[in-house]
C-alpha positions in Angstrom: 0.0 0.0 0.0 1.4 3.5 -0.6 0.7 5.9 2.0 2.2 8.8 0.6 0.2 9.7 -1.6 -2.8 10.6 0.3 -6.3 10.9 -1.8 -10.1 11.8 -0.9 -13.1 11.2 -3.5 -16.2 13.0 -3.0 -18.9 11.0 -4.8 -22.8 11.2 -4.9 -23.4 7.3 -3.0 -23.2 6.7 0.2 -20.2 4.9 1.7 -21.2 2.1 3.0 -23.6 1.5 -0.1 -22.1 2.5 -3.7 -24.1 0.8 -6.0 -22.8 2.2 -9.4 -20.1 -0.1 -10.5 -17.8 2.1 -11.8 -17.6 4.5 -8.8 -16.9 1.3 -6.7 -14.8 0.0 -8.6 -12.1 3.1 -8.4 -12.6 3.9 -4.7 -11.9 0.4 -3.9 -8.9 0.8 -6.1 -7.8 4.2 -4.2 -8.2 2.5 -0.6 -6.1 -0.4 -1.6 -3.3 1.9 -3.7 -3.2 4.4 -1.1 -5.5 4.4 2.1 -8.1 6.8 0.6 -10.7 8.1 1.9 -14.6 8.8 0.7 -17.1 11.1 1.3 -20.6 11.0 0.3 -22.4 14.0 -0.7 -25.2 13.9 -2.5 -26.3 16.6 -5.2 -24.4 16.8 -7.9 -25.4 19.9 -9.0 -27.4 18.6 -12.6 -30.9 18.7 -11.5 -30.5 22.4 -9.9 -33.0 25.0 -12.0 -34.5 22.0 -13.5 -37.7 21.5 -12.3 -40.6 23.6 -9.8 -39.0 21.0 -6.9 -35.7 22.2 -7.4 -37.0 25.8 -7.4 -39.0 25.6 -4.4 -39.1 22.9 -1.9 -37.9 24.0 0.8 -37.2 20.8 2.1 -35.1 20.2 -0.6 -32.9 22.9 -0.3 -32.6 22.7 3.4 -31.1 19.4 2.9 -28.7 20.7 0.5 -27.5 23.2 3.0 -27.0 20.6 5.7 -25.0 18.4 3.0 -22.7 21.7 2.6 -22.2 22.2 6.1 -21.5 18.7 6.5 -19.0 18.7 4.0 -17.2 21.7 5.0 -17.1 20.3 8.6 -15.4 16.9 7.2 -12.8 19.1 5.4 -12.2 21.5 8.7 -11.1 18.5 10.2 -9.6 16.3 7.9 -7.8 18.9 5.9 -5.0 18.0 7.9 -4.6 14.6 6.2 -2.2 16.1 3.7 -4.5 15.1 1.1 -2.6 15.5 -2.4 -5.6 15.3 -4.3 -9.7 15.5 -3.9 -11.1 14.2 -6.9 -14.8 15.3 -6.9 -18.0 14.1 -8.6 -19.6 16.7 -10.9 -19.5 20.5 -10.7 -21.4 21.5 -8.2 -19.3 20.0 -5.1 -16.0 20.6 -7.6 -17.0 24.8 -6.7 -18.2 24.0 -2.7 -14.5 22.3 -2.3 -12.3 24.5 -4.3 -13.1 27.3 -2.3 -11.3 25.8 0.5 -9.0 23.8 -1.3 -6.3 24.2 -4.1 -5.7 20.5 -4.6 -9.6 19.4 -6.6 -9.7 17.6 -9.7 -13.0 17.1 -11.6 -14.4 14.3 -12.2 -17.1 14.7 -14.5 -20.3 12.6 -14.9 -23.5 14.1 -16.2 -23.2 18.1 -16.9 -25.5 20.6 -18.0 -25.3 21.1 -21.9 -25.8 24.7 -23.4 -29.1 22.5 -25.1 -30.8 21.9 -21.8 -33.5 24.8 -21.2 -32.5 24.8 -17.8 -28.8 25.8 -18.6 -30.0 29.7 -18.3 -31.8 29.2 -14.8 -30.1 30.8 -12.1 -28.9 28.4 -10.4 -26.8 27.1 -13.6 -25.3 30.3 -14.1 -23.4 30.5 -10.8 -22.3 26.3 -11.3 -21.0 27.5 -14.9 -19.0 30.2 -13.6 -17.8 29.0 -10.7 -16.7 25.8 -12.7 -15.3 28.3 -15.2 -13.0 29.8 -12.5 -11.6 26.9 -10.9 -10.7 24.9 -13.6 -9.0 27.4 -15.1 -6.7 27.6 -11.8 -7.3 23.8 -11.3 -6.6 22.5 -14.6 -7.1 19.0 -14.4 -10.6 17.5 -15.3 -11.3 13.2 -15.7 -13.9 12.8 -17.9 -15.5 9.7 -20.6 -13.8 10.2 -23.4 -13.2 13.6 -26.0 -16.6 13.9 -27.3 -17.8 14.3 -24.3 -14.6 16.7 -23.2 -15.6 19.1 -25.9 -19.0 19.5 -25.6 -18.4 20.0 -21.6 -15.7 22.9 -22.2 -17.9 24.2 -25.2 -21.1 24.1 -22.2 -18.5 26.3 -19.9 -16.6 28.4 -22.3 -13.4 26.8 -21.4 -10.1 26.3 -24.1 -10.4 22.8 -23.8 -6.2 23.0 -24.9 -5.3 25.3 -21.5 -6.8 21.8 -19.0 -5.1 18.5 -18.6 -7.6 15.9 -19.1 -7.4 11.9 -18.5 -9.9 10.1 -20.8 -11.7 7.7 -17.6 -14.6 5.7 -19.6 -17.4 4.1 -17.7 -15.5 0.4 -17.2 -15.6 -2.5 -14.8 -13.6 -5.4 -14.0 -13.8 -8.2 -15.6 -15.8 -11.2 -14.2 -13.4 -14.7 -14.7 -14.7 -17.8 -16.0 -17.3 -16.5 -18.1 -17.5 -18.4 -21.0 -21.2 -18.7 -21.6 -22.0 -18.7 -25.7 -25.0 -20.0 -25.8 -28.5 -18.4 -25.9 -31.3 -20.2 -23.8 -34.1 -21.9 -25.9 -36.1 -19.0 -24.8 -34.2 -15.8 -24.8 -34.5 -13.8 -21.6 -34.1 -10.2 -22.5 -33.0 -7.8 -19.8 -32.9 -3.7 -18.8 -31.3 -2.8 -15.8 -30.5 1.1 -14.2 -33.5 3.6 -14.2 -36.5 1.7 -15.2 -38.9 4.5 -16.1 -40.5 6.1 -19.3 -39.2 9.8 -19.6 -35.4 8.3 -20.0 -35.0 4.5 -20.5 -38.5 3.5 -22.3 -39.7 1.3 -19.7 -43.4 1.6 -20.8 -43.1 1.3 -24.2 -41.0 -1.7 -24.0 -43.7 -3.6 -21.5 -46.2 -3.1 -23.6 -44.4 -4.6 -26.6 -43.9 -7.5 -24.4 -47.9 -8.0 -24.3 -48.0 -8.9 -28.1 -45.0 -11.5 -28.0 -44.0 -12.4 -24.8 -44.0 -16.4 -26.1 -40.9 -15.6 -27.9 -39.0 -14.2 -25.1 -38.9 -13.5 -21.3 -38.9 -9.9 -20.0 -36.4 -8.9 -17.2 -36.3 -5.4 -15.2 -33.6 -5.0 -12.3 -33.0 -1.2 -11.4 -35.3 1.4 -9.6 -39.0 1.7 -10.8 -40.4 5.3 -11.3 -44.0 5.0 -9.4 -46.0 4.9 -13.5 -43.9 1.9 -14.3 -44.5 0.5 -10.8 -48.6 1.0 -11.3 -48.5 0.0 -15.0 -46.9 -3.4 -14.7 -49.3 -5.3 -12.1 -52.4 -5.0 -14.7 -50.6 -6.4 -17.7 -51.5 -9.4 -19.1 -47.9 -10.6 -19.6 -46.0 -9.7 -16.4 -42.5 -9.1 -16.6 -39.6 -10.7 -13.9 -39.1 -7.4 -11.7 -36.2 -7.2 -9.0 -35.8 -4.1 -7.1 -33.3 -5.5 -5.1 -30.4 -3.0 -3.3 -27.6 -4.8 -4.9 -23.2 -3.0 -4.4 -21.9 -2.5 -7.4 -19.4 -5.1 -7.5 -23.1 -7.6 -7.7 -24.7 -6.1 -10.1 -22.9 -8.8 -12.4 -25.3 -11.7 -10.7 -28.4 -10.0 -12.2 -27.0 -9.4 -15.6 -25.1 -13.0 -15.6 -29.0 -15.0 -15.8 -29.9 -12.6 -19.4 -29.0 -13.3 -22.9 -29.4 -10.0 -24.4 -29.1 -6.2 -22.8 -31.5 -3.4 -23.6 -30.5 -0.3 -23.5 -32.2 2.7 -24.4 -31.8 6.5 -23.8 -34.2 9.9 -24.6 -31.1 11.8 -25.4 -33.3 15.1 -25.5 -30.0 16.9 -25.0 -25.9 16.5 -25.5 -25.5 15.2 -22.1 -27.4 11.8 -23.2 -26.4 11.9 -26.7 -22.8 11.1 -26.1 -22.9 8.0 -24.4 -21.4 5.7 -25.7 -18.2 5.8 -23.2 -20.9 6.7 -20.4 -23.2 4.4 -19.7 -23.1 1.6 -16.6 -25.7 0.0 -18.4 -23.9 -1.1 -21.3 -20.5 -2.0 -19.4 -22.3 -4.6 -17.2 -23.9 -6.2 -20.7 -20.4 -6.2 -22.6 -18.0 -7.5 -19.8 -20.6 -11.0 -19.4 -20.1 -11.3 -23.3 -24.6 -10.5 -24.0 -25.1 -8.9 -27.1 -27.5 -5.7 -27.0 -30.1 -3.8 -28.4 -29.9 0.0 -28.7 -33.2 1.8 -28.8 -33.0 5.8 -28.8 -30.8 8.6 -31.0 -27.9 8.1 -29.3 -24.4 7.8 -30.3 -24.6 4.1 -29.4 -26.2 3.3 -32.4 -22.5 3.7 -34.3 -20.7 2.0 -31.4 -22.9 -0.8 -31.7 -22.6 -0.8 -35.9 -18.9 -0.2 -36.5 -18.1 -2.8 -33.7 -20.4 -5.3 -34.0 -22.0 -6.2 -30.5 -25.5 -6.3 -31.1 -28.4 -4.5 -33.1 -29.9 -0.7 -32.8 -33.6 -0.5 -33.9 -35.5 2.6 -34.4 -39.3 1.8 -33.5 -39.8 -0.8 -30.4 -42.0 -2.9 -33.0 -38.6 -4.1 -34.1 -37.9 -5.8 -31.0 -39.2 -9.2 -31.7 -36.9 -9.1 -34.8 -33.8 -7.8 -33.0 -34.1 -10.3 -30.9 -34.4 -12.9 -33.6 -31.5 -11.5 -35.3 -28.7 -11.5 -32.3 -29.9 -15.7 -31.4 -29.0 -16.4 -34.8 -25.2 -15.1 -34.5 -25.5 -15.0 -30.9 -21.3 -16.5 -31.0 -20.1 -13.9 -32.8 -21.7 -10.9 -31.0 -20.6 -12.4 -27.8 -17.5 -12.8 -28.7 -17.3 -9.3 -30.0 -18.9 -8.0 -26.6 -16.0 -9.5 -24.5 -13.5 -8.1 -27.2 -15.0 -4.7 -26.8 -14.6 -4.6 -23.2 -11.0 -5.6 -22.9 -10.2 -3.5 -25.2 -12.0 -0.1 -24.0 -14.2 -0.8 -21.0 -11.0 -2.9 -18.8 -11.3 -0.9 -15.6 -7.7 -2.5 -15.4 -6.1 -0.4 -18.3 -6.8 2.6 -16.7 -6.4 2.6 -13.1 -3.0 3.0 -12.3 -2.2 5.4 -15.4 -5.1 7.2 -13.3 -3.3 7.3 -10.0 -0.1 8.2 -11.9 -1.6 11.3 -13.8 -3.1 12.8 -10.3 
């Protein structure tokens, strides 16, 4: 373990409970490499000026306050750790920490894109500048990949050549002896994360499940908005639903009893457009070897094309077929899955490059 290099990461789950893989995965790596430590502060800053509860619940933004407080405390008294760097989750705790500290890095997940109406709102004017100020001083930013790099300093009006980025895509480990090629004689088709309608099209893809469910069995693991959760009991055809907690290092045991991933994104903005290096929900499907289906205008639809992992449709009547279409060369796309992963998604190629760029 080295001990000199002291580190804290400031992430939106809680400690004791980080159940996105990715964020898991490099804080366990930190604690091993160096005896970090991890804070959990919850808003990231994205939703702020987005809707009427962000603009005035007061509950809401007591709790925000509190979170503040309790995060300045923490640094008051462990500022004398030495820390040599705080990497931080998203802009909004980047500004609350740099204010008191010269040693933040950036680590960027969702950000506001100059497409989103609420960019404008007030509250997204301060987050822009004060992320404009301190990574100018700061310099160093982690983010997905460079698509996403320049449309977040294009969002903030930052010279994306005056910052020293490392490229971090969503990735995982990889899960040994995996070796399953085989599709079951029924295909069981799975979508895991946010299981809702206005992002992930939950509905629409239950209710395509009513007029061939014979062909195929429906799986849902993730968090249920409260329309999918009313929806689902009345239909015909019900679908396997799990709701279970699970730590992000499990999330493998759900995804392991699928053939084929799902995964679909509204990408009403830039943010969800470019997500082909950010999404969890992909990761998880490639590093077990099942072949997916894209449904949404995303830039997954070309990931999926030029490197052969799957099928993107464009109306969810072209499920059954998709479905159809990935059994018949169900080998080859899982063997193209794995390939894909060691190749880009390898949490394992990027770690300690990571810890030797900070």
């Amino acid at each position: 373990m080295d001990s000199k290099k002291r580190i804290l990461i400031i992430g939106f789950e809680k400690k004791n409970n980080i159940r996105y893989p990715h964020l898991k995965d490099v804080v366990d790596f930190f604690k091993f490499k160096c005896n970090a430590d991890y804070l959990h502060f919850r808003e990231r800053g994205y939703f702020l000026g987005s809707s009427s509860k962000t603009k005035a619940n007061i509950g809401y933004f007591a709790s925000i306050i509190i979170s503040i407080l309790d995060l300045l405390k923490f640094l008051y008294k462990n500022l004398h750790n030495n820390y040599e760097k705080i990497i931080i989750i998203d802009n909004f705790t980047y500004i609350v920490v740099s204010l008191f500290s010269k040693k933040t890095v950036l680590w960027s997940h969702d950000f506001v894109t100059n497409d989103q109406p609420h960019k404008t709102s007030f509250f997204q004017k301060i987050i822009s500048k004060g992320t404009n100020h301190f990574l100018k001083k700061r310099k160093k930013i982690i983010i997905q990949d460079k698509s996403r790099f320049n449309i977040f300093c294009d969002s903030y009006n930052i010279n994306s050549n005056t910052l020293n980025v490392f490229y971090l895509p969503v990735s995982g480990h990889p899960i040994m002896n995996n070796n399953s090629t085989k599709v079951t004689k029924i295909p069981k088709l799975l979508q895991i994360g946010g299981i809702n309608q206005h992002r992930s099209y939950s509905y629409d893809l239950v209710t395509q499940y009513q007029n061939n469910s014979q062909n195929y069995e429906l799986y849902l693991h993730g968090y249920f908005d409260e329309y999918v959760k009313q929806k689902i009991p009345y239909e015909k055809n019900m679908p396997f639903c799990s709701t279970f907690e699970l730590d992000g290092d499990k999330v493998y045991k759900i995804v392991e009893k699928c053939d084929v991933g799902f995964i679909a994104y509204k990408s009403d903005n830039l943010n969800f457009y470019y997500i082909s290096f950010a999404s969890g929900q992909l990761v998880e499907f490639l590093k077990l070897g099942k072949p997916v289906i894209v449904f949404g205008n995303t830039d997954l639809v070309n990931l999926v094309a030029k490197y052969n992992i799957g099928i993107a449709i464009e109306k969810i009547a072209d499920l059954d077929s998709a479905i159809e279409y990935i059994t018949l060369h169900y080998m080859e796309l899982t063997y193209n899955c794995k390939k894909l992963f060691n190749d880009k998604y390898n949490i394992n190629n990027y770690l300690e490059k990571l810890y030797s760029w900070l």
